[in-house]
Each structure stands twice: as structure tokens, then as C-alpha cells.
N, C-alpha and C positions, 0 to 999 in steps of 0.2 A: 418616467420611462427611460432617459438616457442619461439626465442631467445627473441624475441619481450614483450611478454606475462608474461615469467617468470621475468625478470628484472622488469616491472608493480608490478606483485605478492609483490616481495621482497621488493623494496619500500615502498609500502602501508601496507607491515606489519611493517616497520619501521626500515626497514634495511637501513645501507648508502652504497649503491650500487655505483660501480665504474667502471664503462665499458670498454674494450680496445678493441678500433677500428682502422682500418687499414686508414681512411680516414675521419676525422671530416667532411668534406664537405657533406658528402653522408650521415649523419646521421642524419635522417627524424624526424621527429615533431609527439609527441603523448606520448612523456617518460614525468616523472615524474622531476619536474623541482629542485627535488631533487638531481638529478643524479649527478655524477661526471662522466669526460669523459676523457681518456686519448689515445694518436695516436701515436700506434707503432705496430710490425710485429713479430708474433710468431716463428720467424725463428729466431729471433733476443735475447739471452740470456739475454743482459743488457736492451732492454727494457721491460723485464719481472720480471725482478727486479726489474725493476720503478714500472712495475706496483705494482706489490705484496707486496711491502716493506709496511707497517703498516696495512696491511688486517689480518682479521682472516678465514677468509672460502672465496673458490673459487670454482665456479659452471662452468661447461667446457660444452658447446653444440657446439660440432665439428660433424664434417661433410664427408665424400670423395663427391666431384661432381660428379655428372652424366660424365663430359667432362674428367675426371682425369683415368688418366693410372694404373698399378700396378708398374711402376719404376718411376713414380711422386713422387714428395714431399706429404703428407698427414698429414694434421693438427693433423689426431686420431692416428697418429702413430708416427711420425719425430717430429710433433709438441705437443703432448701429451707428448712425452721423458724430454722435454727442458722444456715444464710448470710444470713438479712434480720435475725435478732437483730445479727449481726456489724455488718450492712450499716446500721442505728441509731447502732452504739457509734460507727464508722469514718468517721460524716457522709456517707456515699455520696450522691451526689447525682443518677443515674440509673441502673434499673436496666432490663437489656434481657432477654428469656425469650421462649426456642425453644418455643410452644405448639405446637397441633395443631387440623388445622381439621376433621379425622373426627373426633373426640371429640365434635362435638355428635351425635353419631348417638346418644349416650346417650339412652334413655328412648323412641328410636323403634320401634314395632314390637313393643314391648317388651323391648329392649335392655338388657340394664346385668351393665358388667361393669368391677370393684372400677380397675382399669386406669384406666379413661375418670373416676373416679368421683375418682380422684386428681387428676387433670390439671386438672376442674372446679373441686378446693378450693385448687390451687394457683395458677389465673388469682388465684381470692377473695382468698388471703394475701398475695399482688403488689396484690392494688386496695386493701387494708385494711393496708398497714405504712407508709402514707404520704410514701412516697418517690416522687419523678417515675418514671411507667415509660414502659417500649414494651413491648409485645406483639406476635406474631407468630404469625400462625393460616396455615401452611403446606398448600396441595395435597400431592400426593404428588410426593416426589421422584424424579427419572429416574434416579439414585443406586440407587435402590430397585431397578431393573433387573438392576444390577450385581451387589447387596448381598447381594438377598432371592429374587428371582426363577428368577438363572441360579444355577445348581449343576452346573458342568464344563459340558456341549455339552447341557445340558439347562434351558430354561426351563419352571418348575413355576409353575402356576396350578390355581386352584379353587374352584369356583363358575363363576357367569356378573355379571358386571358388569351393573350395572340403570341408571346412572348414567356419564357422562365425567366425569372426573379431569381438571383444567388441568396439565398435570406441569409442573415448576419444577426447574432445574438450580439445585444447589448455591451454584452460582459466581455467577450473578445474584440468586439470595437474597443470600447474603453479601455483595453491592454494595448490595443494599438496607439489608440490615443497619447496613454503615458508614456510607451515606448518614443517614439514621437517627440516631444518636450526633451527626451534625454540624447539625441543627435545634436551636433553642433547648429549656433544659429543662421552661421553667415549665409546661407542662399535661402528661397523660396522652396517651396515644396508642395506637392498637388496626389492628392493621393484617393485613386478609387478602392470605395470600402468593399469587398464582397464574400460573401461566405464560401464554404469548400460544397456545398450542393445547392441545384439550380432546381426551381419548381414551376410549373402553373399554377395562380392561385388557386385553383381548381384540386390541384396534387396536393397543395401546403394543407389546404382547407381539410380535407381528408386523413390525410398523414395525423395532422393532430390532432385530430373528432378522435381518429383511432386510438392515440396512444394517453389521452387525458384522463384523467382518472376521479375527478373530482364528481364531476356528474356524465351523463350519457346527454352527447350533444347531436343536437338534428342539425342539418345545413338548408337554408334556402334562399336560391338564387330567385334575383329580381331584375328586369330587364332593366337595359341602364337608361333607354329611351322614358321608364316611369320616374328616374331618380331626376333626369335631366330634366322632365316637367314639374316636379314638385319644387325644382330647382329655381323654379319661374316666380315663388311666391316665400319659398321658407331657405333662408341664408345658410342655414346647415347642409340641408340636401345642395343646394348649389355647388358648395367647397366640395362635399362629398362626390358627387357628379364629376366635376374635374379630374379630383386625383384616382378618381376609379379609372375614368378614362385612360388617364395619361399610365396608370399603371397598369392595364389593358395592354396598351398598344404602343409602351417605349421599346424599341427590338435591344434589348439589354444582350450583352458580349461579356465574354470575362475579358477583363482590362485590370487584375487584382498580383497579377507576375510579380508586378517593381514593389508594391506594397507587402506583399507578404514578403520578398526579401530584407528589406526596410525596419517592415516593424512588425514579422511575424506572422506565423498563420494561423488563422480559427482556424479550431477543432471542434467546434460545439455543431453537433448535429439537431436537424431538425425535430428529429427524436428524443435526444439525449433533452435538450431543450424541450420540450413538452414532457415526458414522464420524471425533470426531474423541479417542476412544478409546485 
């Protein structure tokens, strides 16, 4: 969903992009035949030094699953530690991380949940390994629509949105992104992702039932009080539960000024983005 997009970006700015994949076989058609590809496991120290040995900047979009515990292994946190030891040994010289901009919902309301709790320690370990960064504190993506929302001719939501979301395509983050890598390295950089229109999920939901063309899609909302019970016994619904909430009731601000000066401004509309599918 993003990983995809921004490796495109950086390519075609002319970067020589080098990928590490867990499985060559399962890496699908549509990159840039540019690419380099190399197959190894983040868990693994020495082949993160294959990887990194002659790179200059390293762009990290990890992840927790939906299916992963809080005494799992976690790429943004076990596996984050062992990529910036690497990223020391290998002289890295900038490094870029896919954050999150609902993560600050942490602590509101009283909010907290082990998820969000990672994400917070993992900007820390990026600001304290003292390599040049960027950071990137993303809306939600209209990706998300596709991804998370629709399930066959059915978009699922739950709750009620208290807040508009700026939604942000892929494809213009990822121009940001390699905009980004082409600024000089010497300072830190901190940058909120957000798109040029703000929605309630409730709007988004709508807006692109209306304009999708593939099938004719029904919406149905589910009280988030059912999702948060189900949550009590099946690990999907739980994660679900969370980020419904926190996407609910983060009161999101445009904070996107310095970033569009910086590294440009989407123009992909919520529309354009749904009929052009």
C-alpha cells in the first residue's frame, strides 16, 4: 500500500534504490527495472549489513500487524534496534521513517494503547542514534479506503468521526518522500504529511461509494462499543478497536504549511483518487 509507491518515487528521481525482501519469489511486477533486490530477514544482524554496506540513506516503512501481540517480535521496535545498530556500522548517512500522525492520540482521553506506545519510542531511537533523519507524521491514507474500509461491495465503519482527517494519496506522499532525500543532509527534519481536503470518515466513506465504479458499494456502520467487545477475545478486532477509536477522536489541525513548501503539495483529490481506480 505504501511501500510500493515510495520505492517507484525514488527511483524515478534517480535514486539507485535497493530493496530487502524477506522472499524474492513473492515480489510482484510493476518496480522499476532499475531496482536492486536483495533476500534477507530483519531479525538477522549480518544480513543487514549485506544489505547496507555501500548505501548512503535508508528509508524504513515498518509496520506492527493487525495479528501481532505486544510480546511478539515487532519490526518498529526489535527490528528497528538491529537496523540503526547496522545503519552506525554501514556509515548511513540519512535515514527516512514512515511515522504516524494519530499516534499522538496517545494519552488523550485516556488513551494508551502498547501499539501507539511503540511508535512513540521509535521517533526517540531515530532522534537519539544520531544520524541525519526525516520523519514523516502521515493523515490517513485514501489507500485506507481500498485496504481497510471496503470488504467486497461493502464499506465497514464504526463509530462516528468527531474530527476531519486531511486524507493523503500514496502517490503524493511518495513525491514527497523523494523530494525529501534530494534536500541537503546536515540538519534533522520533522515533517506532517497531509492532503489539500479534510473529511469525516463518514464524508470520505460516501464521497467514494459515490464515485467508484467497479461495483455499487453499500456502507455499514457498527457501533465501536461491538468492535471494542469482540475485541476482548479476537486480536484483529482489538487493533481494529484502537485505531478506529484514536481515528475517531484525534482533533487533527492542518500543520502541512512548512511541508508543502519543503517538499511540495498534493494535488490528488479524493475524487480524482477514487474514479481514477
Amino acid at each position: 500500500m505504501l511501500g510500493k509507491p515510495v520505492t517507484i518515487a525514488l527511483a524515478n528521481a534517480g535514486f539507485q534504490v535497493t530493496a530487502l525482501v524477506r522472499d524474492l519469489a513473492k515480489v510482484k511486477s510493476g518496480y522499476p527495472t532499475s531496482m536492486q533486490w536483495l533476500e534477507g530477514d530483519m531479525k538477522k544482524w549480518e544480513d543487514l549489513d549485506r544489505f547496507l554496506k555501500g548505501q548512503d540513506a535508508i528509508y524504513l516503512s515498518l509496520s506492527i500487524l493487525q495479528k501481532e501481540k505486544q510480546s511478539d517480535w515487532h519490526t518498529e521496535s526489535d527490528g528497528l534496534k538491529l537496523v540503526l545498530e547496522s545503519a552506525k556500522r554501514n556509515n548511513i548517512k540519512r535515514i527516512g521513517y514512515l511515522s504516524s500522525l494519530v499516534m499522538r492520540y496517545q494519552g488523550m482521553n485516556g488513551f494508551n494503547w502498547w501499539v501507539f506506545d511503540i511508535k512513540h519510542k521509535a521517533v526517540a531511537m531515530i532522534r537519539e542514534v544520531g544520524i541525519p533523519y526525516t520523519i514523516f507524521y502521515p493523515s490517513t491514507f485514501m489507500e485506507a479506503l481500498t485496504h481497510q474500509y471496503k470488504m467486497g461491495n461493502l464499506m465497514m465503519i464504526a463509530g462516528k468521526s468527531e474530527h476531519r482527517q486531511y486524507f493523503i494519496s500514496a502517490a503524493d506522499y511518495a513525491l514527497q518522500v523523494a523530494n525529501s532525500f534530494q534536500l541537503p543532509t546536515n540538519r534533522n527534519r520533522e515533517y506532517v504529511i497531509q492532503g489539500p481536503e479534510a473529511f469525516y470518515t463518514e464524508e470520505a466513506v460516501a464521497l467514494f461509494s459515490k464515485h467508484y465504479t467497479k461495483v455499487k458499494l453499500k456502507t455499514i456502520s457498527a457501533p465501536i462499543g461491538l468492535i471494542r467487545f469482540y475485541g476482548l477475545f479476537i486480536q484483529l478486532m482489538n487493533y481494529g478497536y484502537h485505531i478506529l477509536e484514536s481515528l475517531n477522536k484525534y482533533p487533527e489541525k492542518f500543520e502541512a504549511d512548512n511541508t508543502w513548501a519543503e517538499l511540495g503539495k498534493p494535488l490528488t483529490t479524493l475524487k480524482q483518487f477514487t474514479e481514477n481506480l
